[in-house]
N, C-alpha and C positions, 0 to 999 in steps of 0.2 A: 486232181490226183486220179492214177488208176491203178489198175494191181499191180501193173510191171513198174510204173514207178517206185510204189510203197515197199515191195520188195526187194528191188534193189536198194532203196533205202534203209532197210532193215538188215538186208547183211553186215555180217561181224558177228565179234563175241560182244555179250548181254551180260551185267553183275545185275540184278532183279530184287527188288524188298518189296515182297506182298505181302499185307494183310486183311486176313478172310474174318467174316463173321460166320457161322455157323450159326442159324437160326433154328435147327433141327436140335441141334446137340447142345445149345446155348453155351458157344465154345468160340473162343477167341484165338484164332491161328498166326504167327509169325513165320515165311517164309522168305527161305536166304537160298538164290539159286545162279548157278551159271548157265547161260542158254548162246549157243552158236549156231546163227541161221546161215544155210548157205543153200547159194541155187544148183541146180542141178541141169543137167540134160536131160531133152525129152526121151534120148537112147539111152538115159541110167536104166540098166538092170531095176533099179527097185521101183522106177516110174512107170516102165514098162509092164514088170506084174501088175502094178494098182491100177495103171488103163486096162489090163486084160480083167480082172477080176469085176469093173464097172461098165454094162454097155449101156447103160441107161441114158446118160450125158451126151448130147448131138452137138455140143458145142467144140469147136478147136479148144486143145490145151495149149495153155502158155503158161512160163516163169514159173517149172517145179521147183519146188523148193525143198530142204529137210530142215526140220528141229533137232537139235539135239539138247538134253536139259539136265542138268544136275542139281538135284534142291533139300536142302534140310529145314526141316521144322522141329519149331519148339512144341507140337504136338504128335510128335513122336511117340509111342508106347515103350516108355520107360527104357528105348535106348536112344542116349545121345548122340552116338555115333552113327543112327540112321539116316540113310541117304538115298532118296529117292531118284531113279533118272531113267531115261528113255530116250526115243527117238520117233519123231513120225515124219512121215511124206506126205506132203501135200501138193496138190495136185489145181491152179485156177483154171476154171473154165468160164471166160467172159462173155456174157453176153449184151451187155451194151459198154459203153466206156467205163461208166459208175458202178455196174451190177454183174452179179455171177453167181458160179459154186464154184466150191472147192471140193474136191474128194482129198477125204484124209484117212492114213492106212491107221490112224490110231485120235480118237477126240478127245478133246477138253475135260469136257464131265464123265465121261464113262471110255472104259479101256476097249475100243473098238472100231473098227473102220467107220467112217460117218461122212454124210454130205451135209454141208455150213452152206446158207444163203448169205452174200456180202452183197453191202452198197460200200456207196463213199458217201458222206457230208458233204457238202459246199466247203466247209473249212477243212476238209481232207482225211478228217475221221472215219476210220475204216468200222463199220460196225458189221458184227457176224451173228447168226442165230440159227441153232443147232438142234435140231429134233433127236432124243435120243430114246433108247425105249422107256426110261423112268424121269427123265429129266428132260430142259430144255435151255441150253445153255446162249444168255446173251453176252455178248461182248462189245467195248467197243477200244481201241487200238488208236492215239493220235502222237505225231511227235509235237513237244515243246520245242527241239529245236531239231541238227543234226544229229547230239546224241545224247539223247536224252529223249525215253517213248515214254508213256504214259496206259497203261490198262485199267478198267473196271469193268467186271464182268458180276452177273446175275444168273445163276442158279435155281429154275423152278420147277414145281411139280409136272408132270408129262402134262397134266391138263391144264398148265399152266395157273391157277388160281393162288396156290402160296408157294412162297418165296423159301428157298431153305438153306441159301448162301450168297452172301456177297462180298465183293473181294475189290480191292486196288493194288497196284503195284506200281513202281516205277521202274526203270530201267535205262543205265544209265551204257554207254558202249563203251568197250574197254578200248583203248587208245595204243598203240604201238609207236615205242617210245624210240 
């Protein structure tokens, strides 16, 4: 596996049920989300600003992508009808078949531009790990099948020593009928 396959395998619409633990807040999270990944050109306007705003990366880009997510949870503050959602770009820069960054115009753990170091597994498991200014968010990404993904990601202190969230989800692709 490598990122241009894994992402083209990931485009579509996503129905998502994750549940987080919250080890900080000793808080049990239910999330119910819609997510539609699709790829982009490397001349999309919004790939273009996040190569301009990054010169650090000497590596070629390939297979931008966007998130787009709509999610509710049952830890919500007392309204039901909150709905959480966004969008980010992401951005792979390969450097070997298996290994890379991603620049992303918005991260996982924290609401912010961020660069994620990716491998792959032998069994095809994309796993990411993300330095953020207070946290350090791991993930890892595998499909059970064609549509059907699999996520668990880990949530830790910037210096890494304690854990302050962990989370699964599955995700199943919405089919056009």
């Amino acid at each position: 596996m490598d990122i241009e396959q894994f992402i083209a395998q990931s485009q579509g619409e996503w129905r998502s049920m994750r549940s987080g633990h919250s080890l900080a807040f000793q808080q049990f999270e239910q999330v119910l989300s819609k997510i539609k990944i699709e790829l982009l050109s490397l001349e999309d306007p919004s790939v273009l600003d996040l190569l301009e705003s990054n010169t650090n990366i000497r590596n070629q880009p390939t297979s931008p992508f966007k998130i787009e997510w709509e999610a509710e949870s049952d830890w919500e503050p007392n309204d039901e009808s909150s709905v959480a959602s966004g969008i980010s770009i992401l951005i792979p820069f390969p450097c070997t078949p298996t290994k890379g960054i991603i620049l992303r115009s918005l991260g996982y753990a924290e609401a912010i531009k961020a660069l994620t170091n990716y491998s792959f597994l032998s069994d095809g498991t994309l796993t990411l790990s993300t330095k953020y200014h207070n946290t350090i968010a791991e993930e890892r990404i595998w499909f059970a099948n064609s549509n059907l993904r699999c996520r668990s990601s880990i949530l830790r202190t910037s210096k890494g020593s304690g854990i302050l969230q962990t989370s699964f989800a599955s995700e199943v692709r919405r089919l056009n009928s």
